[in-house]
N, C-alpha and C positions, 0 to 999 in steps of 0.2 A: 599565489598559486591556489588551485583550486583542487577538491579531491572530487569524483563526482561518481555516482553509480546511473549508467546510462539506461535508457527505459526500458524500465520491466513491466511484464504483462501476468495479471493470475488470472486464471477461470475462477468462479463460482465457489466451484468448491476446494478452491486452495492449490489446485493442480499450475504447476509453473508453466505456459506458454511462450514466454520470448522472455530473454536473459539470463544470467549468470550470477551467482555468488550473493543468494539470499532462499530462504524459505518463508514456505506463506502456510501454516497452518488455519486451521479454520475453526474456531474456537466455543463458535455458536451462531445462528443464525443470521446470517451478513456480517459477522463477525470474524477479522482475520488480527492475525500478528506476523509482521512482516521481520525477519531475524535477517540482520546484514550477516553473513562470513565473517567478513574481515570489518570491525567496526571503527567508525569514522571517531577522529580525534575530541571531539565535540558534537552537540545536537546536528544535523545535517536540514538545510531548506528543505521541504519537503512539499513535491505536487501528485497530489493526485487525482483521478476521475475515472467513475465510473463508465463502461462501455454498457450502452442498454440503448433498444430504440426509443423508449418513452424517458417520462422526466423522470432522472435520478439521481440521487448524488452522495456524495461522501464524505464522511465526517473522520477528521483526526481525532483521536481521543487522549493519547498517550505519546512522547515520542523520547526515545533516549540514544544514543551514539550508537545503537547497535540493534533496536527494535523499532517497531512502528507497530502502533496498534491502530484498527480504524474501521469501522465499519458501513454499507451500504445499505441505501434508505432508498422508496419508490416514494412516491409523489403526495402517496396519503396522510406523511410521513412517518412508514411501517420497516424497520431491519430486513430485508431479504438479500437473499443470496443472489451478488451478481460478480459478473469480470469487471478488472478494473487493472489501471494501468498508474506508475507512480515515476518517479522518477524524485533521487535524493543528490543537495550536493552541500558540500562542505565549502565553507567559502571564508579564507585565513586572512 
């Protein structure tokens, strides 16, 4: 069986857009921590990626059964604040 938190979307600045049962603070400049609710049994597979129309992307930094730290990079590669979409699953 699988536990799985289906996809979530944050804006920019940590504002939640699509999904349920997690917060996204924003910690510092492209800088979030993503808090599940209800935290998975174990570290959980973790995807994520940036929404932006040029090159960006994302980096994991941290990950534990109940947080996600990670931050967003542009192309030069400089931290800015961008949305971003993740999706976690627990896989037993």
């Amino acid at each position: 069986l699988a536990q799985s938190a289906p996809f979530k979307l944050a804006l920019s600045d940590g504002t939640i857009a699509a999904g349920t049962g997690f917060t996204v603070p924003k910690t510092g400049t492209g800088a979030y921590t993503v808090t599940i609710t209800t935290a998975f049994s174990s570290i959980p597979v973790i995807s994520a990626e940036v929404i932006e129309s040029g090159a960006a992307y994302v980096t994991l930094k941290t990950a534990s059964a109940s947080a996600i730290a990670l931050t967003t990079f542009n192309s030069t590669p400089t931290a800015f604040d961008a949305p971003f979409h993740f999706m976690a699953r627990q896989i037993s």
